[in-house]
C-alpha positions as CSV (number, residue, x, y, z in Angstrom):
1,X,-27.4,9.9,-4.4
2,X,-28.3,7.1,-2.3
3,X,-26.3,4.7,-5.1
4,X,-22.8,6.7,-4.4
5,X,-22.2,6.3,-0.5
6,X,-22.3,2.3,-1.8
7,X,-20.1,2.7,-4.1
8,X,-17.6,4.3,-2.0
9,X,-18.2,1.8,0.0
10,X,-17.4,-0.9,-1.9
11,X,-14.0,0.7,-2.8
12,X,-13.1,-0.2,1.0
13,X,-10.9,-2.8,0.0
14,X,-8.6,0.1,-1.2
15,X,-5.1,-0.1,0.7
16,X,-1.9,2.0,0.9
17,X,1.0,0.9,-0.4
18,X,4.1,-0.4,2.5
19,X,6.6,2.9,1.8
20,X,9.2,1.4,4.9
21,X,12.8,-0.1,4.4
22,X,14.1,-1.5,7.3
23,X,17.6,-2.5,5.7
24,X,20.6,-0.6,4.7
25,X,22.8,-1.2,1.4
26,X,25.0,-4.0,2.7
27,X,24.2,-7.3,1.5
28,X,23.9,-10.4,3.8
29,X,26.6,-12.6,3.7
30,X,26.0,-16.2,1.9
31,X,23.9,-18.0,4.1
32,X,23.3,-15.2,6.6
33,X,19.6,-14.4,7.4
34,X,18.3,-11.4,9.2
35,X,14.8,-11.8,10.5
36,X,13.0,-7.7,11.0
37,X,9.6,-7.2,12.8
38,X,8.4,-3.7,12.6
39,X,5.5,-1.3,12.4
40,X,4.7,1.6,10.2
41,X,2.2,4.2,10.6
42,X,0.9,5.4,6.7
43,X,0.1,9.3,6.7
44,X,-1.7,10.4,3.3
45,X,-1.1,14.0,4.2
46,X,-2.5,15.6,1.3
47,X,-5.4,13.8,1.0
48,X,-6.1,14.2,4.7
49,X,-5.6,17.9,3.9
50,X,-8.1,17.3,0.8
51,X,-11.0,15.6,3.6
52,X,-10.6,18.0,5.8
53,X,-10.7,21.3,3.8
54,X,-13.9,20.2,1.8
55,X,-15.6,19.2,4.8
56,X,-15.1,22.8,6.3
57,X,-16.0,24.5,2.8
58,X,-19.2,22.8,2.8
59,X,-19.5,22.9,6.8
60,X,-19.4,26.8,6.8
61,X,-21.7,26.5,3.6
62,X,-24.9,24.8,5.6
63,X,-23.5,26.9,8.9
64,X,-24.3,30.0,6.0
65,X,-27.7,28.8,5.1
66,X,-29.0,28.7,8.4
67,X,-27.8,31.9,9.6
68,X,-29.8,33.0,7.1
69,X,-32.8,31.1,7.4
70,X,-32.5,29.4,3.8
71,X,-32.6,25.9,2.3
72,X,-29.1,24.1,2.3
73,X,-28.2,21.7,-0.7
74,X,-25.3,20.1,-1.8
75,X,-24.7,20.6,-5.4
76,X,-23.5,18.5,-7.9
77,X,-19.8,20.3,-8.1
78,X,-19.6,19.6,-4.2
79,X,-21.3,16.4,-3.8
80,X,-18.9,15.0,-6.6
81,X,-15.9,16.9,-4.8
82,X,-16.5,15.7,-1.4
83,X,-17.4,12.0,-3.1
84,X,-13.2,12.4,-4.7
85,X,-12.1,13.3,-1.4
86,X,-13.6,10.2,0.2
87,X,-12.4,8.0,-2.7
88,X,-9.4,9.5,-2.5
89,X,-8.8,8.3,1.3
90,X,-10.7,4.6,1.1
91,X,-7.7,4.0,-1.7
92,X,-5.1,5.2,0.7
93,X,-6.6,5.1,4.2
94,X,-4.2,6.0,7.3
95,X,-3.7,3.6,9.7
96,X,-0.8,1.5,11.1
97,X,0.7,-1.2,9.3
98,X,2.3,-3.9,11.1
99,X,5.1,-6.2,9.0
100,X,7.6,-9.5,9.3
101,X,10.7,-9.4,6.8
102,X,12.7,-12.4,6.4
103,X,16.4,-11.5,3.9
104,X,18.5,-14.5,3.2
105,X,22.3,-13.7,1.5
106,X,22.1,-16.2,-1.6
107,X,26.0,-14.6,-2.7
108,X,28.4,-12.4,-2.3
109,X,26.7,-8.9,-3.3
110,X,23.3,-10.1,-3.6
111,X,20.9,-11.4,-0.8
112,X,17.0,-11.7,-1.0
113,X,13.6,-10.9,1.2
114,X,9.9,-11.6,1.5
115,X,7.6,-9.4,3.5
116,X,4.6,-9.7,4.9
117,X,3.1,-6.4,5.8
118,X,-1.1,-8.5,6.4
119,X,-2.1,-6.4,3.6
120,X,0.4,-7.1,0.7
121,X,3.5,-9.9,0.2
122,X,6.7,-8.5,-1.4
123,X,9.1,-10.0,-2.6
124,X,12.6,-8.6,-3.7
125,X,16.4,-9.0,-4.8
126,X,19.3,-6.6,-3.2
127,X,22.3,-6.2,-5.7
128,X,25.5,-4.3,-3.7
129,X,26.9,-2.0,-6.6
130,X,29.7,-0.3,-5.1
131,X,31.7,-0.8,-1.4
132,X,34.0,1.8,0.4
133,X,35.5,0.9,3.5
134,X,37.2,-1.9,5.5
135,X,37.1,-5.7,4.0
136,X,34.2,-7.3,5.8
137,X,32.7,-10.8,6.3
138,X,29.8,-11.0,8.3
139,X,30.0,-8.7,11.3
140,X,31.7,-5.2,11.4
141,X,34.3,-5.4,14.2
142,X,34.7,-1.8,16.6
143,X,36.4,0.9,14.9
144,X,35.6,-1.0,11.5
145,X,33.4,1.0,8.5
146,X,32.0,0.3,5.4
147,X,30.4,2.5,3.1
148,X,27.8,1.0,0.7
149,X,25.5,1.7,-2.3
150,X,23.5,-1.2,-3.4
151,X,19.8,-1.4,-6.1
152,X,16.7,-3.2,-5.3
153,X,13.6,-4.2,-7.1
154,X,10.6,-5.5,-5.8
155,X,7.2,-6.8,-6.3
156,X,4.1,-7.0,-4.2
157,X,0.7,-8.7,-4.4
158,X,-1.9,-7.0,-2.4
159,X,-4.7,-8.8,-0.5
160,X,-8.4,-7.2,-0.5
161,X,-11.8,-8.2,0.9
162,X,-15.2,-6.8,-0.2
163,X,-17.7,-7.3,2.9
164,X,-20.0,-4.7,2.4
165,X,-21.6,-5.7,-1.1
166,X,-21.7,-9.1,0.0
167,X,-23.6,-8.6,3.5
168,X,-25.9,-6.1,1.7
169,X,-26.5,-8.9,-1.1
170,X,-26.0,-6.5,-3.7
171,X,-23.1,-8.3,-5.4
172,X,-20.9,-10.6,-5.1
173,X,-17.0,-9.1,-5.6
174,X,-14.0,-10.9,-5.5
175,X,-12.2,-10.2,-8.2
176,X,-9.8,-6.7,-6.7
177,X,-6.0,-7.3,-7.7
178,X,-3.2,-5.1,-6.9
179,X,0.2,-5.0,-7.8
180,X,3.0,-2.7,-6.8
181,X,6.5,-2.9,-8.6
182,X,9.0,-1.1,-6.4
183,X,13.0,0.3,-7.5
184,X,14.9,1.6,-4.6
185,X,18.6,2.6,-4.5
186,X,19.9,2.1,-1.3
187,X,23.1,4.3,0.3
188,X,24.5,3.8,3.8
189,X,27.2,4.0,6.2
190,X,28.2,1.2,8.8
191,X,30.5,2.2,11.6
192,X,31.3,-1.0,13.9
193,X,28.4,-2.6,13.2
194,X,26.7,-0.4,16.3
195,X,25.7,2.6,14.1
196,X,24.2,2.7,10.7
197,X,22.5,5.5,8.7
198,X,20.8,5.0,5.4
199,X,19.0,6.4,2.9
200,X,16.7,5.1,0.0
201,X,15.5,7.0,-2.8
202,X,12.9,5.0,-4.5
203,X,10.1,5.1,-7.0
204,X,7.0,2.7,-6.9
205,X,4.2,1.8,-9.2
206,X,0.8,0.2,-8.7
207,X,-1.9,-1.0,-10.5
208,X,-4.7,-1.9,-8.7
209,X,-7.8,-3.7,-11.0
210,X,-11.4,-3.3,-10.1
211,X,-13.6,-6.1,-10.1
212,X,-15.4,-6.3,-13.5
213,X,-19.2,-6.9,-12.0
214,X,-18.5,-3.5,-9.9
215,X,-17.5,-1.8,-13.1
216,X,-20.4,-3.0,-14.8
217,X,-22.8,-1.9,-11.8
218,X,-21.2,1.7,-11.4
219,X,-21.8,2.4,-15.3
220,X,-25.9,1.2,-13.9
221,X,-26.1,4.3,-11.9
222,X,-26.6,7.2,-13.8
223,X,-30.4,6.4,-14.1
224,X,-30.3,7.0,-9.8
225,X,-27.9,9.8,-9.6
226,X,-28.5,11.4,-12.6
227,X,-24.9,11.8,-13.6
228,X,-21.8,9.2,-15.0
229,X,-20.7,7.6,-11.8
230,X,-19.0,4.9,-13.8
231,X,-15.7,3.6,-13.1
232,X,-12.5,2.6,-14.4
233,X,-11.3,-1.2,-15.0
234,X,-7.8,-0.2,-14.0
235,X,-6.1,2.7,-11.7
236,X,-2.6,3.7,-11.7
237,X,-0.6,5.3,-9.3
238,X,3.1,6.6,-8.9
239,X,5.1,7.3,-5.7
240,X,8.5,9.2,-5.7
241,X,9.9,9.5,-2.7
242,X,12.7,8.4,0.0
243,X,13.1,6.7,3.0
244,X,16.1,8.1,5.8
245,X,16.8,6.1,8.8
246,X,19.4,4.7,11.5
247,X,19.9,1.8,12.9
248,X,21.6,0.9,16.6
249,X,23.0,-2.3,18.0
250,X,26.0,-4.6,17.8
251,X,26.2,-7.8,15.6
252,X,23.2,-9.6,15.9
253,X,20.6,-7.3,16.7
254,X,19.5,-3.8,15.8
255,X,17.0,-1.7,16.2
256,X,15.8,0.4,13.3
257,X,13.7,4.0,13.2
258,X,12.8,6.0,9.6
259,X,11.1,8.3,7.7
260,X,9.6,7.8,4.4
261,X,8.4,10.7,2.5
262,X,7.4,11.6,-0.9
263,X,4.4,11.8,-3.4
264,X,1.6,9.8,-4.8
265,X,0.5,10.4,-8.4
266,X,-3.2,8.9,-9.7
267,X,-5.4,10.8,-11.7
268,X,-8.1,7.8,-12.5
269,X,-11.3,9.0,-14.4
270,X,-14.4,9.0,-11.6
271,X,-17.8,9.8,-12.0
272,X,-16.7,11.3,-16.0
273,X,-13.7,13.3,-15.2
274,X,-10.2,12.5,-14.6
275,X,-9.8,13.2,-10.6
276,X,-7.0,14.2,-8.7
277,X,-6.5,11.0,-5.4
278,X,-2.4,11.9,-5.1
279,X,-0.7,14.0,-2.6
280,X,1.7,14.2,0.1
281,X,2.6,11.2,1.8
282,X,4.5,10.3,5.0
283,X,5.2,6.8,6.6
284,X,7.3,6.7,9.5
285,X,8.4,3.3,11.0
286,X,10.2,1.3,13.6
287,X,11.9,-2.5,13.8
288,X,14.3,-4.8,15.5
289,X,16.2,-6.8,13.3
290,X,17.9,-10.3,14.2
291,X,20.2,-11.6,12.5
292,X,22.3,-14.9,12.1
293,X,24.7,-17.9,10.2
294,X,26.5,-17.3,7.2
295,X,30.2,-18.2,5.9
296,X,33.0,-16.9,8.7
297,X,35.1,-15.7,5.8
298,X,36.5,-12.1,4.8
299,X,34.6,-10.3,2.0
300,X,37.3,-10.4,-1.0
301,X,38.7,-6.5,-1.5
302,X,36.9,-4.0,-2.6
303,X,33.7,-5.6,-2.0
């Protein structure tokens, strides 16, 4: 077994995805920009849950064995589901994950963003679909509203690092690539630009590539383990979820505070059978959004 704690290791460079919105449905106005820095704190709930309860089946298992003064071993049913577990939370570790948005409004009813989150870089377009509400240029005046419902699509390139086969000599790796294509709808209300709540259903895929060499040197082990601990080229996931926030301020700067919630799908085929790595997922976050410029001009009606 001494070839599997490696290989968990070198999935390491596993990340979650950024779940957080920061932004309601109203476009920027042409040549507005808004500049958000924010944190968000990634909770993989049910694979936390998944850690935690094999390590206290297989805790009260070796607690068992010495009560009564006999051998404990882990079998191969509970070395491979402890082994899942730990994959499981290396490809969607917890942790906080700090980001910087810049959103620019190219025209009316469509504005732009890149993010930088120091794990991935997304990129994305905001399309406003529908507008209820006062007319509105770039600022909300007191006692103003607008009510809007806008679609987004994004795309982010994750960055990964593989130190621990390359200080241990073992191999050489390089060559992890993630991508993560991201459709939310966004819904909110404005009331004098002070007070804005918003919600954002959205669905997410990734695809995350292994690097070929560690393919090739995972399908190497079953001589040392005695079982397949080969791995896939390519792992697919799916997240469904939403994202419910509110924002306070007054023209220029707000601060924002949501939720994200929903649920990660990836059944990738590990160690010879298709395994279960999706669960329950919760990413709540905070930010402080600046924004600036743009034309002076009214929104034409019924924007």
């Amino acid at each position: 077994m001494r070839f599997l704690p490696l290989l968990l290791l070198a999935l390491a460079p596993g990340c979650a995805s950024t779940l957080s919105t920061q932004q309601t449905a109203r476009t920027l106005a042409p040549g507005q920009v808004q500049v958000t820095g924010g944190v968000g704190v990634f909770v993989p709930v049910g694979t936390l849950i998944n850690v935690v309860d094999a390590g206290i089946t297989e805790g009260e298992a070796a607690r068992d064995a010495v009560d009564d003064d006999r051998p404990y071993s882990l079998s191969e049913e509970a070395q491979q589901r402890l082994l899942t577990a730990g994959v499981a939370l290396m490809v969607a570790p917890p942790g906080a994950n700090p980001e910087l948005m810049l959103r620019v409004g190219v025209v009316d009813r469509l504005d732009v963003g890149l993010r930088y989150s120091g794990i991935s870089l997304r990129g994305d377009v905001k399309v406003l679909l529908a507008h209820g509400g006062d007319e509105v240029g770039r600022y909300l005046e007191p006692g103003q509203r607008s009510f809007d419902l806008a679609l987004g699509v994004g795309v982010s390139r994750h960055f990964f690092s593989s130190p621990v086969l390359d200080v241990l000599e073992v191999v050489q790796m390089g060559d992890f690539s993630r991508y993560d294509v991201e459709v939310p709808l966004y819904m909110s209300a404005d009331w004098g630009d002070i007070f804005k709540l918003y919600a954002a259903p959205k669905y997410i895929y990734s695809r995350t590539r292994l690097d070929a060499r560690l393919v090739d040197y995972a399908q190497q082990g079953k001589p040392v383990t005695g079982f397949d601990a080969s791995l896939p080229a390519t792992v697919g996931s799916h997240f469904i979820g939403s994202t419910l926030g509110i924002a306070v301020g007054y023209r220029y700067v707000h601060l924002y505070a949501e939720l994200t919630g929903g649920y990660f799908r990836s059944r990738p085929q590990l160690f010879g059978v298709e395994r279960d790595l999706g669960g329950v997922t919760l990413m709540p976050s905070v930010g402080l959004a600046i924004r600036a410029g743009g034309s002076d001009g009214r929104a034409a009606p019924g924007r």
